[in-house]
C-alpha positions, 0 to 999 in steps of 0.5 A: 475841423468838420461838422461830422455826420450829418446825424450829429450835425441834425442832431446838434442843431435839433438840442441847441435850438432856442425854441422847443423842438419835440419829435414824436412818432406815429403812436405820438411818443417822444423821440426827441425832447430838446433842451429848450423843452426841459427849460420850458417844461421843467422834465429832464430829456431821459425822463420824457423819452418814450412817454406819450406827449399827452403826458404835457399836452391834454388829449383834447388839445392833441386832437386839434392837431393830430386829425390834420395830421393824419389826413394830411392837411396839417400847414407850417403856418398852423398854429394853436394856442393851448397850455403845456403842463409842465413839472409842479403841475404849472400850465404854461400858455405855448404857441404850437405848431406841428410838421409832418415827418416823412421818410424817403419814400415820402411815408409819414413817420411821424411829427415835429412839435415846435413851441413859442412860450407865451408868458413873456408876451402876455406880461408885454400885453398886460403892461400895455393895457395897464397903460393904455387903462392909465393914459384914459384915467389921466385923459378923462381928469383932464376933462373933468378939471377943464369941464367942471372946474370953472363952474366949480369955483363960480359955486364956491366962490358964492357960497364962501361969500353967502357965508361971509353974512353968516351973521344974517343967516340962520343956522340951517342955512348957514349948515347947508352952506357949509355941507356945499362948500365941504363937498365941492373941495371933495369933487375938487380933491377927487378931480385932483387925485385922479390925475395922480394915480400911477397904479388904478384899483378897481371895485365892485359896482352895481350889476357886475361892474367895477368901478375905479376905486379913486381913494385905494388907487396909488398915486404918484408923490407929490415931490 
């Protein structure tokens, strides 16, 4: 069986191709909207058809693009990174690329958008942070229990056996001895739990800054 018309064929390859192929005219109308546009963008091919692209695309962004094009300086491997509007008002993060369109006495008639959906890219990234963000977390209780765990012991082992004379001692002291021993197992128990935490949560700090909220951050079962 043949491939019919080289029309059809062009035509075929331009409807079924994975990534988002919008051709428009000079006047920047939509000639051909391809089904991976109507998945991104959420618009039917009939319905976007004739509309101007700034119908998913803000005329500020289509002014980076549409300047190189008509000088005729526009590169496939230019690129920009703007946010598509698709149905429901959602803006979607694309990696836009545009090729001039010529006919056969080489005059420009028009050009051919071709868009990457950023999202899934994005989320990659995030996850990535999120662990490279953890991995810091786990790193730094590392050091903190090698750095300051020893002399942590060393206090507390002192002050439980300062307490085992409390017959000797006064109240205040005995109080104070206490308060000390409570806050080195708080340090202790912080230390600890940080190297749990599967999933950090941060706060609000002085000036602007977060912090790692240790308390409300999840850690990881004990089991």
């Amino acid at each position: 069986m043949g491939i019919g018309r080289p029309e059809e064929y062009l035509e075929s390859i331009f409807e079924s191709s994975p990534v988002l192929l919008i051709s428009l005219d000079m006047r920047f109308r939509i000639i051909m909207f391809n089904k991976a546009a109507c998945m991104l963008t959420g618009y039917a091919s009939e319905c976007m058809t004739g509309k101007r692209i700034t119908k998913i695309i803000r005329l500020r962004d289509l002014k980076k693009i549409t300047k190189p094009l008509r000088n005729g300086r526009i590169s496939t491997d230019d690129g920009f990174m703007i946010k598509m509007a698709g149905s429901g008002g959602i803006q979607i993060p694309v990696m836009l690329k545009i090729s001039p369109l010529f006919d056969s006495e080489n005059t420009l008639i028009g050009a051919l958008l071709v868009a990457s959906d950023l999202r899934e890219i994005r989320e990659v990234q995030a996850k990535m942070f999120e662990a490279e963000r953890l991995a810091a977390i786990t790193e730094t209780a590392i050091s903190v229990n090698h750095e300051i765990n020893n002399p942590l012991c060393s206090i507390l082992g002192n002050t439980q056996l300062m307490l085992m004379e409390k017959d000797h001692l006064d109240s205040r002291m005995i109080k104070k001895l206490e308060s000390i021993e409570k806050q080195i197992a708080r340090i202790q128990d912080i230390a600890e739990r940080l190297g749990k935490i599967t999933k950090p949560v941060l706060k609000e700090y002085v000036g602007g800054k977060k912090m790692l909220d240790v308390e409300h951050s999840e850690v990881k079962n004990p089991g």
